[in-house]
C-alpha positions in Angstrom: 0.0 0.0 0.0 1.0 3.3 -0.7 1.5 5.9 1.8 -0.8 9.1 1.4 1.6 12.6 1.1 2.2 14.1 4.0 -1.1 16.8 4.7 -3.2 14.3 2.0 -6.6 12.2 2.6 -6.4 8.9 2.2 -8.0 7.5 -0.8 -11.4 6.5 -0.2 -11.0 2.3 -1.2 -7.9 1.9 1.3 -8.0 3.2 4.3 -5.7 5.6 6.2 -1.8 4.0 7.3 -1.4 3.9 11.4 -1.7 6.9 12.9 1.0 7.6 15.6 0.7 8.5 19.1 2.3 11.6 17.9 -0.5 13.1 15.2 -3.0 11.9 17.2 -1.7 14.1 20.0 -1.4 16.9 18.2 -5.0 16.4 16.9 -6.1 16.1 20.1 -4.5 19.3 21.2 -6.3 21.3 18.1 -9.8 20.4 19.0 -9.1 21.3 22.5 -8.3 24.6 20.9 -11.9 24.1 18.2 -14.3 22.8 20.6 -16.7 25.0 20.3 -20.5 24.7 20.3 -21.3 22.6 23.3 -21.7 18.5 23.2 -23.3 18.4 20.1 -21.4 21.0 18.3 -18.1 19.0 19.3 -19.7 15.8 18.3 -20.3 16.6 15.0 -16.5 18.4 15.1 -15.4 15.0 15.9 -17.2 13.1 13.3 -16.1 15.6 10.5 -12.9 15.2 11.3 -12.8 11.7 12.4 -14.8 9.9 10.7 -15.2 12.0 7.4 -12.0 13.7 6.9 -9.3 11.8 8.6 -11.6 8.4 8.5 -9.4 7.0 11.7 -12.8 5.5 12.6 -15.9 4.1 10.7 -19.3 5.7 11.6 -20.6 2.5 12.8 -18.1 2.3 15.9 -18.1 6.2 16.1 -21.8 6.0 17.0 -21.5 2.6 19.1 -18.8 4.7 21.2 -21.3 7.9 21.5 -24.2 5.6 22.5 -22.2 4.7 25.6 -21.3 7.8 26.1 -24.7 9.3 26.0 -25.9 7.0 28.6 -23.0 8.1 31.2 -23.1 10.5 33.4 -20.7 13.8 32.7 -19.7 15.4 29.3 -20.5 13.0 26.2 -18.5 14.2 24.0 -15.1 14.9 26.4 -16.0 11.0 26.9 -16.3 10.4 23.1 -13.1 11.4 23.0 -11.4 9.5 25.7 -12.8 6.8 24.2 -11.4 6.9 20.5 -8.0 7.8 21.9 -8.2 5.0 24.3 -9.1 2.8 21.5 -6.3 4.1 19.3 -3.5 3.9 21.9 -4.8 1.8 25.0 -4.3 4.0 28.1 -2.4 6.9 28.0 -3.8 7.6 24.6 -7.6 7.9 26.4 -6.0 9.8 28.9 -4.3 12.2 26.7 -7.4 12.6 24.4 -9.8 13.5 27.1 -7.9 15.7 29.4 -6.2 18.1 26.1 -10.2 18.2 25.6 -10.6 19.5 29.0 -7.2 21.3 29.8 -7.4 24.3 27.1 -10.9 25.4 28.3 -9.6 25.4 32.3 -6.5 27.9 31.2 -8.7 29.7 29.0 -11.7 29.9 31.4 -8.8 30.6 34.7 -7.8 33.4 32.4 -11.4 35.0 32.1 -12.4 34.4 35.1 -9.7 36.5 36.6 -10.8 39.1 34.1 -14.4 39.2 35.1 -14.1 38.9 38.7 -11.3 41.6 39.5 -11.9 44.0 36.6 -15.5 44.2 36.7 -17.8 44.7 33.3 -16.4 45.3 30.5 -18.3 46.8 27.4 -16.0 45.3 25.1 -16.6 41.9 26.3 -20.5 42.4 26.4 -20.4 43.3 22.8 -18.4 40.0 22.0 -20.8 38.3 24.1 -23.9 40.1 22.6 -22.5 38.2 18.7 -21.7 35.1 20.1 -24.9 34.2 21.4 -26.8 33.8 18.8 -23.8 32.1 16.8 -23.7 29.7 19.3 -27.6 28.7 18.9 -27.1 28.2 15.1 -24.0 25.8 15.9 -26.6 24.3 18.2 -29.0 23.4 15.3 -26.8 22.8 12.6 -25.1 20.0 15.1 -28.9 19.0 15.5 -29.1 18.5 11.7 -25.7 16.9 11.1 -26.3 14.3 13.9 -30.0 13.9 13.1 -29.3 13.4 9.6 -27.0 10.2 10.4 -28.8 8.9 13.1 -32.4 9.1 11.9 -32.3 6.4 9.3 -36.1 5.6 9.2 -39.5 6.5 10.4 -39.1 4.3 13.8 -36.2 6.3 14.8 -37.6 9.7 13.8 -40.8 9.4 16.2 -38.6 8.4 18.8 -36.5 11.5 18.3 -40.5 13.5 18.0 -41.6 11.9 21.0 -38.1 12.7 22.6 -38.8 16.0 22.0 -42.7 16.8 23.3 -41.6 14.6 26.5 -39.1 17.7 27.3 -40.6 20.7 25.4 -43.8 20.1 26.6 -43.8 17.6 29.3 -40.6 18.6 30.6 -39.4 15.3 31.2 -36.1 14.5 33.3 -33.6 13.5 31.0 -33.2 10.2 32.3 -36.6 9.0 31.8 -36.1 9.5 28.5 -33.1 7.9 28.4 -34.9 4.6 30.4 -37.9 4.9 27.4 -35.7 5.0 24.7 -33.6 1.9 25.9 -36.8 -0.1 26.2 -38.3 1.0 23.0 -34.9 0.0 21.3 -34.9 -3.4 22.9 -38.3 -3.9 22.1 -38.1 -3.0 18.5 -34.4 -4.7 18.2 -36.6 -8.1 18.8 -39.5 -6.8 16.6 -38.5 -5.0 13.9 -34.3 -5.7 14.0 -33.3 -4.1 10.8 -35.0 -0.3 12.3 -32.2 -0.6 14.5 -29.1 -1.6 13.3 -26.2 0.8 14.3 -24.8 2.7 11.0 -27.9 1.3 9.0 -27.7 3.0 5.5 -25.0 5.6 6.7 -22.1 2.6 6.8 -18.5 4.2 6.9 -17.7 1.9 3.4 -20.4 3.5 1.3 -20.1 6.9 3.0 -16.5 7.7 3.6 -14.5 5.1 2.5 -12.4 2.7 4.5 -11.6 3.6 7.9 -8.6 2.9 10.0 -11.0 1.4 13.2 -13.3 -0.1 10.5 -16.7 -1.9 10.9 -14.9 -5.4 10.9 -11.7 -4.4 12.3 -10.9 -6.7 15.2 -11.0 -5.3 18.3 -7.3 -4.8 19.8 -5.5 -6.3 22.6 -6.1 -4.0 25.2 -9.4 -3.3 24.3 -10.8 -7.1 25.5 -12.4 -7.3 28.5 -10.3 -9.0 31.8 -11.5 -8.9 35.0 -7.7 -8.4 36.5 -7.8 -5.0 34.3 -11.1 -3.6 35.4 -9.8 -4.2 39.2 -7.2 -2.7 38.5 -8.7 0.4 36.9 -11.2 0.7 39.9 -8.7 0.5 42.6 -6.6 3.2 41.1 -9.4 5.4 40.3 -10.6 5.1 43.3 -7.1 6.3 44.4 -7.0 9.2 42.8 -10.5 9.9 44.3 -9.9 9.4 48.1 -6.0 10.8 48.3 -7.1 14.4 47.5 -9.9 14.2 49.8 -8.3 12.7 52.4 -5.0 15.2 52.1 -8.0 18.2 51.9 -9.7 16.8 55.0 -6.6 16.9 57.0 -4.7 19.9 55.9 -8.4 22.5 56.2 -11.3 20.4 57.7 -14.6 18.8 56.1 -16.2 22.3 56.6 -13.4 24.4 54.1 -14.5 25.5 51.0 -11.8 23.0 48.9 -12.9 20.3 50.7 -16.8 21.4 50.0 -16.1 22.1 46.4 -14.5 18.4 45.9 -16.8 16.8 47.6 -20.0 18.3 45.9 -18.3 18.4 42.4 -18.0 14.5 42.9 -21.8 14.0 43.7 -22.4 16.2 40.2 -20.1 14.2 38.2 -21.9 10.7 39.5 -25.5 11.6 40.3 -26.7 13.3 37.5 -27.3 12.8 33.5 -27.3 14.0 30.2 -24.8 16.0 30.0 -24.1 19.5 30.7 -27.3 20.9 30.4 -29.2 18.4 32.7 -26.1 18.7 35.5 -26.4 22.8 35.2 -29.2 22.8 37.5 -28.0 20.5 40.0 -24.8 22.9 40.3 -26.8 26.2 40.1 -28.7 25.0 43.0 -25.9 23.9 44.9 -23.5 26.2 44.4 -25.3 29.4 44.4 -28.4 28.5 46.9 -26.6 26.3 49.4 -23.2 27.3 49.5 -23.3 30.9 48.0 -19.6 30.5 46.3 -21.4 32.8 43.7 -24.6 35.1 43.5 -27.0 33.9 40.5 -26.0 37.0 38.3 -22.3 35.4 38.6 -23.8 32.1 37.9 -25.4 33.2 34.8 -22.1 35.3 33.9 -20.3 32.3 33.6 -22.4 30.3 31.6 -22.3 32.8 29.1 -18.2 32.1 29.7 -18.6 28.3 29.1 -20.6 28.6 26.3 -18.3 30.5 24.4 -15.6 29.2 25.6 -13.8 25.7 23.8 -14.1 22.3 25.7 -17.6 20.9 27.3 -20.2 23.5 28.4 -19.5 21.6 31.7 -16.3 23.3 32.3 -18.3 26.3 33.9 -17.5 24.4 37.1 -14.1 25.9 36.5 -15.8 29.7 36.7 -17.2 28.4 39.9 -14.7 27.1 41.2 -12.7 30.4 40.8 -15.0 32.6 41.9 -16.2 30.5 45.0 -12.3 30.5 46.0 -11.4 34.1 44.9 -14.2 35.6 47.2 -13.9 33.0 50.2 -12.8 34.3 53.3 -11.1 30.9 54.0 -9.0 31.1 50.6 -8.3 34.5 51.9 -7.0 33.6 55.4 -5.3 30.7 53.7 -3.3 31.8 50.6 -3.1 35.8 51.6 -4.5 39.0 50.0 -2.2 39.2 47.8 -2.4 35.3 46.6 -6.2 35.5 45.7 -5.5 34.9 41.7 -3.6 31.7 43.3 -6.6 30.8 45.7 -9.2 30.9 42.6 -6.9 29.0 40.2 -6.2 26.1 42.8 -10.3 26.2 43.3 -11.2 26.1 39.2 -7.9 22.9 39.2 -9.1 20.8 42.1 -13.3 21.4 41.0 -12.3 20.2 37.5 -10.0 17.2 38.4 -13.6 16.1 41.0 -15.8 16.6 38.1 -13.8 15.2 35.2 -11.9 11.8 37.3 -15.2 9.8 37.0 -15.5 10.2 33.0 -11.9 8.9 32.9 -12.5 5.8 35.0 -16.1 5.2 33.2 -14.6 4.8 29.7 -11.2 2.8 30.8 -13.4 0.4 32.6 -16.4 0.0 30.4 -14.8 0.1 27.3 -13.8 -3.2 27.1 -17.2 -4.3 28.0 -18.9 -2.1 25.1 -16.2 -3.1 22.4 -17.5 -6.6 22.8 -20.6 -5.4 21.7 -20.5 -3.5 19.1 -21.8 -6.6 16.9 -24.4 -7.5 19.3 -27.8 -5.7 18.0 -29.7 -6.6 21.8 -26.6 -4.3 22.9 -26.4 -2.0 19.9 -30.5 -1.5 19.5 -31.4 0.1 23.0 -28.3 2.5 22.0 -29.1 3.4 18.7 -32.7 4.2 19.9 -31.0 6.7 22.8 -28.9 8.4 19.8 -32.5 9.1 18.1 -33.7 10.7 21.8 -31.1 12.6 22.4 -31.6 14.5 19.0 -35.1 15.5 20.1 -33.4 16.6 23.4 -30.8 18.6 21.4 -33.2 20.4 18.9 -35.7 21.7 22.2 -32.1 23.3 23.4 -31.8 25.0 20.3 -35.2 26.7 20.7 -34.2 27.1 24.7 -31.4 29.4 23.2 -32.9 30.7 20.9 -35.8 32.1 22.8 -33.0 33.5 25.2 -31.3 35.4 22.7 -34.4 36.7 20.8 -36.2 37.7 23.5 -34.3 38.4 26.4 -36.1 39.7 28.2 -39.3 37.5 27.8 -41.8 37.3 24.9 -43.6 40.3 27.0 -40.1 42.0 26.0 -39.0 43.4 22.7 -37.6 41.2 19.8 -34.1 41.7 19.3 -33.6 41.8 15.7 -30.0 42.0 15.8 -29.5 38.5 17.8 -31.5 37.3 15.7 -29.7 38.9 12.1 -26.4 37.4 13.4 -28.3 33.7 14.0 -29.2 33.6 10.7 -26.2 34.9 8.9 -24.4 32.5 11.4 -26.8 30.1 10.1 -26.1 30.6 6.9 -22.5 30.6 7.0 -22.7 26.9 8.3 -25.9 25.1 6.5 -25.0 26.9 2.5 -21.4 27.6 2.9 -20.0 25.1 5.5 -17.9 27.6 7.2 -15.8 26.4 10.5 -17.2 26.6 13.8 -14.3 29.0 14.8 -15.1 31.4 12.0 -18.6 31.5 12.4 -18.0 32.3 16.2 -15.2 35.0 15.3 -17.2 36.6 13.0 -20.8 36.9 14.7 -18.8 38.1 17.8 -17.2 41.1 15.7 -20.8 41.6 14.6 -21.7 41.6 18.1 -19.3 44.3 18.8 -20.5 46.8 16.2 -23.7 46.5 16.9 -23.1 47.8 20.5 -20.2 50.0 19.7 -22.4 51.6 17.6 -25.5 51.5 20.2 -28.2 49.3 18.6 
């Protein structure tokens, strides 16, 4: 076989030579850098490049991977992630993919943080702000299409993703139920009606994309096999890495101190709650700002707008909480000094992220194995491939959540706000006709953004 030239795709019958450790890490580091657009904006990132472009993965074990993911608890697509690098290159290659996912929006997010809490308002920020907002709800629904298109293969799977949607829009149904009826209906029809819910369907990597690296019949790799020595020993050291911190944090301040707090409740959101960011925002709203007041609600909402617009998962706004909480604590005060607050918020946004994030690491290195044996297995693969059609109902009522946010922000009693909603569609535009990058679309609608308030509309 011929190698590609360096910078070239690989031709579509063979498919792409080994990828290093190497170029995967520095792809990994790029979409840290890219990952804009919240879980389903970086999802479809991933599957452009991945699956499309670079084809180091057929669609049909892309969409096996996110199926698990979807199901977990924490950030699906920093999990995606972990996952394919795991795949890829065993351990350290998970580990490297999910945290570059996560470490460039915790220095970036640090950064503003410091920004918004010890400088105060800034117009030039709000005007950013005021463009990316709406450019962030077209990303929204074009990820809606791109992942809709793919994974609603037939008229089963559409009215699950319809009745996905009224059970939240209109019910508002907790995101687990969901997630519980979907499963059934998928095991259901996987013994009923088998070929509504075969994983990759009509949308095969072959016929689509070409040959991938990690193809539908590539055999799965040594280190991806289940053992039962391996999963012990993937507990017990996650479990390590869990209880040392705590334990050190309980000795050195107390159960009461606001590190020890902040660890301990971040856990409890990483574990106890689902779907994603957006159903684990509540939980740390009410937590954080109602009973422990690390931050007052307008802060809250502050940095949501940050995480948002910010690369990595929308989750990462546990970061802004984190600094905040420690920045204004009087025990980070009395502990690092007046003078060391920048120090006592950055240690806060760290430790908060390395609570939140830990448990995704150890749910992909131990249940991979375990879900690799089944990607062939349609009672496995059918209950997942129904949740993929769910979850697109799910992400279509959080476009129109945005959108009717940005558009009328100040209620529908309010005034439209023509200008949000000029930028959406140009934004729109820019990504549905002329497939412009995320980036670029978010650069661009946030210099909009600024004109339009520089020059007071």
């Amino acid at each position: 076989m011929n190698m590609p030239a360096a910078g070239a795709l690989p031709r579509a019958d063979a498919p792409p030579a080994t990828v290093s450790f190497l170029e995967a890490f520095r792809f990994w580091l790029k979409l840290g850098f890219i990952s804009f657009g919240g879980p389903a904006g970086q999802i479809a990132i991933m599957h452009q490049e991945l699956v499309e472009n670079r084809r180091w993965i057929s669609e049909r074990r892309f969409l096996h991977a996110l199926n698990y993911c979807m199901v977990l608890p924490g950030p699906e697509a920093q999990q995606l992630a972990t996952y394919i690098g795991w795949l890829m290159h065993r351990t350290w290659g998970g580990i490297v993919a999910g945290a570059l996912f996560v470490l460039p929006s915790l220095l970036i997010l640090i950064a503003l943080s410091w920004v918004y809490i010890a400088f105060g308002d800034v117009p030039l920020i709000a005007g950013l702000f005021y463009g990316i907002k709406p450019a962030v709800t077209a990303i929204v629904v074009h990820a809606a299409h791109r992942i809709g298109s793919r994974a609603l293969k037939n008229g089963a799977l559409w009215a699950i993703a319809a009745a996905s949607f009224v059970a939240i829009f209109a019910l508002n149904a907790p995101f687990p139920a969901i997630v519980v009826a979907a499963a059934l209906i998928g095991f259901a029809g996987g013994r009923i009606a088998p070929e509504k819910f075969r994983a990759g369907g009509g949308h095969g990597a072959a016929k689509s994309f070409g040959a991938a690296m990690i193809d539908d019949d590539t055999p799965t790799p040594a280190h991806a096999r289940f053992r039962w020595s391996r999963l012990a020993s993937v507990v017990a050291v996650g479990a390590l890495l869990w209880a040392l911190p705590m334990a050190l944090l309980n000795a050195r301040y107390g159960w009461d101190h606001t590190l020890t707090q902040m660890g301990w409740f971040f856990t409890k959101a990483a574990l106890l709650t689902f779907g994603g960011a957006y159903a684990v925002l509540p939980y740390v709203y009410q937590g954080a700002v109602g009973h422990y007041g690390w931050l007052t609600p307008t802060q809250m909402i502050d940095g949501l707008a940050l995480g948002e617009t910010t690369p990595g998962p929308l989750i990462m706004v546990v970061a802004f909480v984190g600094f905040v909480g420690g920045y204004l604590s009087d025990e980070m005060r009395a502990a690092f000094g007046p003078d060391g607050l920048f120090v006592a918020g950055a240690v806060a946004a760290a430790l908060v992220t390395w609570f939140t994030f830990l448990p995704s690491f150890l749910f992909i290195l131990a249940g991979g194995p375990l879900v690799e044996a089944t990607h062939g297995d349609l009672k496995f693969t059918a209950p997942l491939t129904a949740i993929t059609a769910a979850v697109v109902g799910v992400i279509l009522n959080l476009a129109l959540f945005f959108g009717y946010h940005v558009l009328w922000p100040a209620g529908f009693a309010g005034t439209f706000d023509w200008i949000s909603a000029l930028i959406a569609v140009a934004a729109a535009v820019a990504l549905f006709r002329f497939k412009r990058n995320v980036i670029h679309v978010i650069a661009a609608c946030a210099v909009l953004g600024l004109a339009a308030k520089t020059l007071g509309a």
